[in-house]
NUTORTI-359888 format. One record per residue (C-alpha): residue in one letter; chain; x, y, z. Coordinates in steps of 0.25 Angstrom, whole numbers, plus 2048, in hexadecimal, padded with zeros to 3 digits. Layout:
residues N
<rec><residu>A</residu><chaine>A</chaine><px>X</px><py>Y</py><pz>Z</pz></rec>
...
//
This chain:
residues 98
<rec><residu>X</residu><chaine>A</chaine><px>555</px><py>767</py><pz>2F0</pz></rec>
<rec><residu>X</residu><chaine>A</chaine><px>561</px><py>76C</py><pz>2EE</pz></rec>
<rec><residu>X</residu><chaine>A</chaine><px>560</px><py>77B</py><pz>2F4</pz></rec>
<rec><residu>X</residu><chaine>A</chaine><px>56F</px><py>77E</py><pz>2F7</pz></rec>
<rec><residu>X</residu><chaine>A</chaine><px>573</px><py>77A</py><pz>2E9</pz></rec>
<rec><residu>X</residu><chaine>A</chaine><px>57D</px><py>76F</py><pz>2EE</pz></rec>
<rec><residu>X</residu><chaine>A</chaine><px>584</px><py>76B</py><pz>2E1</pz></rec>
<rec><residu>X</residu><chaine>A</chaine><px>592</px><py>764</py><pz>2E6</pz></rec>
<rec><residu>X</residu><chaine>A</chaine><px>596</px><py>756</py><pz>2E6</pz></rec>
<rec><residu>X</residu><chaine>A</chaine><px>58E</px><py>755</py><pz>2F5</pz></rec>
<rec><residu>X</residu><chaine>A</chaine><px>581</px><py>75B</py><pz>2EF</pz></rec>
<rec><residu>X</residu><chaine>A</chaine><px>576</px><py>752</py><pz>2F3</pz></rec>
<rec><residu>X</residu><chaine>A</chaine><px>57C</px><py>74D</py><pz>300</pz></rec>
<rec><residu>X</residu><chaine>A</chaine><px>57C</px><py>75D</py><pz>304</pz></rec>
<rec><residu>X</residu><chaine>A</chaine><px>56E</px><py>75F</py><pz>301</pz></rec>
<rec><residu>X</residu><chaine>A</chaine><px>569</px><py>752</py><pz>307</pz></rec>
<rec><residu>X</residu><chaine>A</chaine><px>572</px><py>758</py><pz>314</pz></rec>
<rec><residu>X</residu><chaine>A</chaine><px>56C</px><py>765</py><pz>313</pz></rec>
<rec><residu>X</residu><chaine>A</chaine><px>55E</px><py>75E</py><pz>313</pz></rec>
<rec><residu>X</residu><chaine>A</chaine><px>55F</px><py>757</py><pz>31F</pz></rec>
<rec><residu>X</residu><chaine>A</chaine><px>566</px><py>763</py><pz>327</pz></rec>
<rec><residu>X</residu><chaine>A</chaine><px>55A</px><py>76B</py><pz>323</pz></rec>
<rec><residu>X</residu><chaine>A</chaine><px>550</px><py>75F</py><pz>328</pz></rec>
<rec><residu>X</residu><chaine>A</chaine><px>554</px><py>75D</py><pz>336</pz></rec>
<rec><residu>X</residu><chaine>A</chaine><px>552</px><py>76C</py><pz>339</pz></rec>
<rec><residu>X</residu><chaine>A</chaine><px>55F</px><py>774</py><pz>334</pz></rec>
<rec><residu>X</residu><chaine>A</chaine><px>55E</px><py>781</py><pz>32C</pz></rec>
<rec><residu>X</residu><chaine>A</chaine><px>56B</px><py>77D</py><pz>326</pz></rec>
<rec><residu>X</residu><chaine>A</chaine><px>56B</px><py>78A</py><pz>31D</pz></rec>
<rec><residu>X</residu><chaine>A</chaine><px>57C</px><py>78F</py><pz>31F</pz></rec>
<rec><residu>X</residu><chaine>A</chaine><px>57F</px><py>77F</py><pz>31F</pz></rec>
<rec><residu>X</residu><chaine>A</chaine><px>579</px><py>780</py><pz>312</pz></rec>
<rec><residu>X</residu><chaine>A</chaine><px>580</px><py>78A</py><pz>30C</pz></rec>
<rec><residu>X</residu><chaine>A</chaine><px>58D</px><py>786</py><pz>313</pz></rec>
<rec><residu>X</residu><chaine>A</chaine><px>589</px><py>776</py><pz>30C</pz></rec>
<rec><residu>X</residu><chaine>A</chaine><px>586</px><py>77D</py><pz>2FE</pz></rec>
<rec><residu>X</residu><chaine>A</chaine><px>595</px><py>784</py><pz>2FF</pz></rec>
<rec><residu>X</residu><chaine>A</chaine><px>59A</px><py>776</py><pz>302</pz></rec>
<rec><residu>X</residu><chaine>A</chaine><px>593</px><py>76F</py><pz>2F7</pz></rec>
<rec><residu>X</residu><chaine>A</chaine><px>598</px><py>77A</py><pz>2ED</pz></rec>
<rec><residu>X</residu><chaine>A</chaine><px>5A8</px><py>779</py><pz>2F1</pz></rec>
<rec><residu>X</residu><chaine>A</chaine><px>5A5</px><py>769</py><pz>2F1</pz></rec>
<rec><residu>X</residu><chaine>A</chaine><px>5A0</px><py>76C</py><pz>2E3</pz></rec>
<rec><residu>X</residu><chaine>A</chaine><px>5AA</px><py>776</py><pz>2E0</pz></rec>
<rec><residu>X</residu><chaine>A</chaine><px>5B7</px><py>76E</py><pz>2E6</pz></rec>
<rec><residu>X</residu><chaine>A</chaine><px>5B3</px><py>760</py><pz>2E6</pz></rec>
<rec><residu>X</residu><chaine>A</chaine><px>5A8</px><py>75D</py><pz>2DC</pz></rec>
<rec><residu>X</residu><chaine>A</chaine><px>5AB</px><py>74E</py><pz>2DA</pz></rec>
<rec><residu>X</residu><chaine>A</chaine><px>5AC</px><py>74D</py><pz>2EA</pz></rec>
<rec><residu>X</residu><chaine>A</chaine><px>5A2</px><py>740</py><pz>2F1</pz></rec>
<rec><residu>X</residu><chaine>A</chaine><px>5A5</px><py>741</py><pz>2FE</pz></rec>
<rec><residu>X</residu><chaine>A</chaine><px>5A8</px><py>74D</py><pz>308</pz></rec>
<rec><residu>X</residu><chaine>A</chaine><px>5B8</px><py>74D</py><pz>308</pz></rec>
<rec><residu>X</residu><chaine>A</chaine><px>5C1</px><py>751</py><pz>312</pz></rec>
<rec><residu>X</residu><chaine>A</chaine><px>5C9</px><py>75B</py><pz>308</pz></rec>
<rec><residu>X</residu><chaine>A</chaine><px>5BC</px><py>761</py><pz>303</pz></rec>
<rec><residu>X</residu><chaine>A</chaine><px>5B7</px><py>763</py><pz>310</pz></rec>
<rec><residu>X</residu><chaine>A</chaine><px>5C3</px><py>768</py><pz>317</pz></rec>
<rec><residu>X</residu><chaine>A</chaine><px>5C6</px><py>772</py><pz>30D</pz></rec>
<rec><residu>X</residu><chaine>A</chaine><px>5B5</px><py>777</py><pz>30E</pz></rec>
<rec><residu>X</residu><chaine>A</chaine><px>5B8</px><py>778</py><pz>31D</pz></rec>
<rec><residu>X</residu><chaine>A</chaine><px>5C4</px><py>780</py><pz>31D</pz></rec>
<rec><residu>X</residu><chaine>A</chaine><px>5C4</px><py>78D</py><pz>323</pz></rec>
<rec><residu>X</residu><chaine>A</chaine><px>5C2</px><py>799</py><pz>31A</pz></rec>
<rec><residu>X</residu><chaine>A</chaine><px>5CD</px><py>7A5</py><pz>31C</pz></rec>
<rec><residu>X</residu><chaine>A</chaine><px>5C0</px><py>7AD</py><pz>31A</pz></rec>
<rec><residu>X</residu><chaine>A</chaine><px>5B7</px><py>7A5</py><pz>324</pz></rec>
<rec><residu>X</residu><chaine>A</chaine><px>5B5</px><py>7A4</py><pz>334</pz></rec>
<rec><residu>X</residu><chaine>A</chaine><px>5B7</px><py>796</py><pz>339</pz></rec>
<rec><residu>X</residu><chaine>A</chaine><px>5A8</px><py>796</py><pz>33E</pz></rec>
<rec><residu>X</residu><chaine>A</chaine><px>5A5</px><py>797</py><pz>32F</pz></rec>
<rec><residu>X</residu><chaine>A</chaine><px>5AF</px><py>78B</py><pz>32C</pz></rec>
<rec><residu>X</residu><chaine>A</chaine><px>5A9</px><py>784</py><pz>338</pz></rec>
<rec><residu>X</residu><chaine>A</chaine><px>59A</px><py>787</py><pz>331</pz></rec>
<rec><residu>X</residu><chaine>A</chaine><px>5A1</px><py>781</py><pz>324</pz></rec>
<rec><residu>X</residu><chaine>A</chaine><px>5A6</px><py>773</py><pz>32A</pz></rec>
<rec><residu>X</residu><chaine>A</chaine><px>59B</px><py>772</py><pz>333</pz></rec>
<rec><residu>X</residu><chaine>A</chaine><px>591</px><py>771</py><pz>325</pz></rec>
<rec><residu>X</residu><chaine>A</chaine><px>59B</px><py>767</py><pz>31F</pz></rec>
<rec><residu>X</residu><chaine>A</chaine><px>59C</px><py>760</py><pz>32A</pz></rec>
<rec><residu>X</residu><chaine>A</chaine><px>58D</px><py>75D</py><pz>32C</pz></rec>
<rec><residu>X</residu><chaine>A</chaine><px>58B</px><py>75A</py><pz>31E</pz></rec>
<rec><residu>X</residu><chaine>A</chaine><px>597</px><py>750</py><pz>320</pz></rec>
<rec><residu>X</residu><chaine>A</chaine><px>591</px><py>74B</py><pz>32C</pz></rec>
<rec><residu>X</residu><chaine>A</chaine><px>583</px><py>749</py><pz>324</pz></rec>
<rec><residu>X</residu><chaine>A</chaine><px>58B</px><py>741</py><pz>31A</pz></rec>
<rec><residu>X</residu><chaine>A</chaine><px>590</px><py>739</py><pz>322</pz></rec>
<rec><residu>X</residu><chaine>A</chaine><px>583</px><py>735</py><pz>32D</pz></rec>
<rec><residu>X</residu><chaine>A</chaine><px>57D</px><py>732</py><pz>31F</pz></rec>
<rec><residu>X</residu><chaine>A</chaine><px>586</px><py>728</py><pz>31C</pz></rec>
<rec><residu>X</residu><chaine>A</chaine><px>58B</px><py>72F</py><pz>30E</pz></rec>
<rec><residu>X</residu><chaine>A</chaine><px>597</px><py>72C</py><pz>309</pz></rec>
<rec><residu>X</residu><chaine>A</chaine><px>599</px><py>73A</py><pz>304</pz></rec>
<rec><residu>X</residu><chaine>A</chaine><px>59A</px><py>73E</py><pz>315</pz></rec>
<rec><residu>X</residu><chaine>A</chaine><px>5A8</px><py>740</py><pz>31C</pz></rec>
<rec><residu>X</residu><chaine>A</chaine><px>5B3</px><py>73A</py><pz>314</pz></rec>
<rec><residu>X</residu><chaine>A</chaine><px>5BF</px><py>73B</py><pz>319</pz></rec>
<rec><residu>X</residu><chaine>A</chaine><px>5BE</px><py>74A</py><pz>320</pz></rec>
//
């Protein structure tokens, strides 16, 4: 099942997030998109990447001259909870070094 077309270095982990999200009630339908933009700039900017890193994510997470902060805030907020999935599931890929 792979519906968002997640092809970065973080494929599977984002689908088996999205998964769960879904399964304990949560529509999760602008995360998803938000997720499937993040998988292509990892894939883009950091193909070879294992492991959510501190530049990669800061550098995601900055604020857009084009963008409101609640929008940068909606951004974060996905990475963040995939982040915090990583790391409740005890992958190594979770929150190194951020």
């Amino acid at each position: 099942m792979n519906e968002c077309d997640f092809i970065g270095p973080l494929h599977e982990e984002m689908e088996a997030f999205l998964v769960l999200k879904r399964a304990v009630g949560n529509k999760y339908q602008s995360e998803a998109g938000t997720l499937k933009r993040f998988d292509h700039y990892l894939a883009q900017f950091y193909p070879t990447v294992t492991a959510l890193t501190k530049e990669a994510v800061t550098r995601w997470c900055a604020k857009r001259p084009y963008e409101k902060p609640a929008n940068q805030r909606n951004r974060a907020g996905v990475v963040r909870q995939f982040a915090k999935y990583l790391d409740n599931m005890g992958d190594p890929l979770g929150i190194h070094h951020l």
